[in-house]
C-alpha positions as CSV (number, residue, x, y, z in Angstrom):
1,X,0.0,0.0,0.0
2,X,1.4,3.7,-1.3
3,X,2.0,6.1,1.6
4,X,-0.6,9.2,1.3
5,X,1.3,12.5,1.0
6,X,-0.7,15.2,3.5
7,X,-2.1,17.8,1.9
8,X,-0.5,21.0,2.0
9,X,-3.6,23.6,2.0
10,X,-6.0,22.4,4.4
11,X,-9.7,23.4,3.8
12,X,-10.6,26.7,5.7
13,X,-13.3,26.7,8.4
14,X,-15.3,29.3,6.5
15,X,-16.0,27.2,3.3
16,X,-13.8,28.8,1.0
17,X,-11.2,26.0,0.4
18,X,-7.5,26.9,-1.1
19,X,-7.8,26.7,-4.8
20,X,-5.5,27.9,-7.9
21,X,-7.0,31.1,-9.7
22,X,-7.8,30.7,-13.0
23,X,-6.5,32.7,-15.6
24,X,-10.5,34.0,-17.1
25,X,-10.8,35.5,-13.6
26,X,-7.8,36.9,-12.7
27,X,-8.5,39.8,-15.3
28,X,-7.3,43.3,-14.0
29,X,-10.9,45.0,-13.0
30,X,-11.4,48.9,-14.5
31,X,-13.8,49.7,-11.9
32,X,-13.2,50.6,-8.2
33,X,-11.9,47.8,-6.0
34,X,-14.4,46.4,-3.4
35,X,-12.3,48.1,-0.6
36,X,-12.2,51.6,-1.9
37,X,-16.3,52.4,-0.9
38,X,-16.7,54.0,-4.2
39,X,-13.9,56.5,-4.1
40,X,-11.8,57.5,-7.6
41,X,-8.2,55.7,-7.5
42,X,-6.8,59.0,-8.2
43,X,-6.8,61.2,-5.5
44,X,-6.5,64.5,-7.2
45,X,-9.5,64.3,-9.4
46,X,-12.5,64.9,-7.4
47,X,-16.3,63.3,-8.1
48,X,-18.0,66.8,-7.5
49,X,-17.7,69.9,-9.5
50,X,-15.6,73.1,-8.8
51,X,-18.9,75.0,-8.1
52,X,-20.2,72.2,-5.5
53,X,-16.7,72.5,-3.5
54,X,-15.9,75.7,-3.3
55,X,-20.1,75.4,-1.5
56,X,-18.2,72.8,0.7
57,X,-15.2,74.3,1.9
58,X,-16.7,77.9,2.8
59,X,-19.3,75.8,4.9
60,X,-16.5,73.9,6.5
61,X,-14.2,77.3,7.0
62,X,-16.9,79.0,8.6
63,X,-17.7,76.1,11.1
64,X,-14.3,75.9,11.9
65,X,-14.0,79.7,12.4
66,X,-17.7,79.5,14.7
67,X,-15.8,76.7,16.9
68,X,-12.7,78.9,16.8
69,X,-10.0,77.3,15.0
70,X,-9.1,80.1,12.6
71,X,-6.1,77.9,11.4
72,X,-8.3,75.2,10.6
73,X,-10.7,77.9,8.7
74,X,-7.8,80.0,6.7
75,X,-7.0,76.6,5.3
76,X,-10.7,75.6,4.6
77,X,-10.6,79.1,2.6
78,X,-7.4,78.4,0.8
79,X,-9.1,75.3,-0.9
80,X,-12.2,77.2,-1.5
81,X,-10.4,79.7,-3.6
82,X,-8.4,76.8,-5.7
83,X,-11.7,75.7,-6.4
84,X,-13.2,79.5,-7.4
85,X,-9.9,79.5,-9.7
86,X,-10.8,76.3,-10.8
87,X,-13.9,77.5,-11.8
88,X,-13.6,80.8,-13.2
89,X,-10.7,79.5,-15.9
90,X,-13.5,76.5,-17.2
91,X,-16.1,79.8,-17.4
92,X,-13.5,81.7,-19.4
93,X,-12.3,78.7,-21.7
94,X,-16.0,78.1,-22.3
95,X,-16.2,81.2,-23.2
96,X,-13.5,81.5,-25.4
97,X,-14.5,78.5,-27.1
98,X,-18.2,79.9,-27.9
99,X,-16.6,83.0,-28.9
100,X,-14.4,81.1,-31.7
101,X,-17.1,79.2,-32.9
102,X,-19.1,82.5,-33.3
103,X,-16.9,83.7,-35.1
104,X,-15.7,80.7,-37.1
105,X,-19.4,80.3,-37.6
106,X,-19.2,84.4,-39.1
107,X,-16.4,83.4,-41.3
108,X,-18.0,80.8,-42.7
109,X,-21.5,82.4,-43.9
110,X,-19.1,85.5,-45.1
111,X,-17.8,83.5,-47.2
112,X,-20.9,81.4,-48.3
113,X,-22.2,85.0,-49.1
114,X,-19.2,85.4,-51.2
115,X,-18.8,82.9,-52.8
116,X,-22.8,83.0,-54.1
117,X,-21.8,87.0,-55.4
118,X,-19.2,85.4,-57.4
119,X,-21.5,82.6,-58.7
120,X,-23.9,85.6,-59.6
121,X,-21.4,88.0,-61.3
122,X,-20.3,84.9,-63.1
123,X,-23.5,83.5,-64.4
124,X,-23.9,87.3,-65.5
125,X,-20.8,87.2,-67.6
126,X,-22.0,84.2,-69.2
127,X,-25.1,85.5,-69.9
128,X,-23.9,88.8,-71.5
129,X,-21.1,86.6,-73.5
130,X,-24.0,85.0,-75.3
């Protein structure tokens, strides 16, 4: 009779027994982990909008400054006005960008107007050639 070897995993008490990952499942997951409560991996870019926390950090700043950490509320204000920066360049690049395409828009009828004179004085030319 062949001597048994002992296993080397045992099973676990909670039911989920040692077992080799397959490759199918072992794909690298674009979402958020299940650990990170829905946060973005990336720290810097935040879920809300400029507008909604610059809202956020004056409300913090001044409950800091009513409990009387005016530290605490100076920084609170700092990050509201990174945020009000923030803001106010999308406003003007959305602005700028509107602008342009005003005037691209302007450009282009100028010279659909032109170019149906030219069709005109041509067609004209023809006419009085005949």
């Amino acid at each position: 009779m062949r001597h048994r070897r002992t296993r080397r995993f045992r099973p676990r008490s909670n039911g989920r027994n040692h077992r080799p990952r397959s490759i199918g499942s072992d794909q690298v997951r674009m979402g958020s982990s299940p650990f990170s409560n829905g946060r973005i991996r990336n720290n810097f870019v935040s879920p809300q909008g400029a507008v909604k926390l610059i809202e956020k950090y004056q409300n913090l700043a001044k409950e800091a400054l009513s409990s009387g950490d005016r530290v605490l509320s100076e920084n609170y204000y700092q990050h509201a006005d990174h945020f009000m920066r923030i803001a106010d360049e999308k406003n003007l690049n959305t602005n700028q960008n509107k602008f342009q395409n005003n005037e691209a828009s302007k450009v282009t009828e100028n010279s659909q107007t032109q170019n149906a004179e030219i069709n005109k004085s041509e067609n004209i030319v023809k006419e009085e050639k005949k």
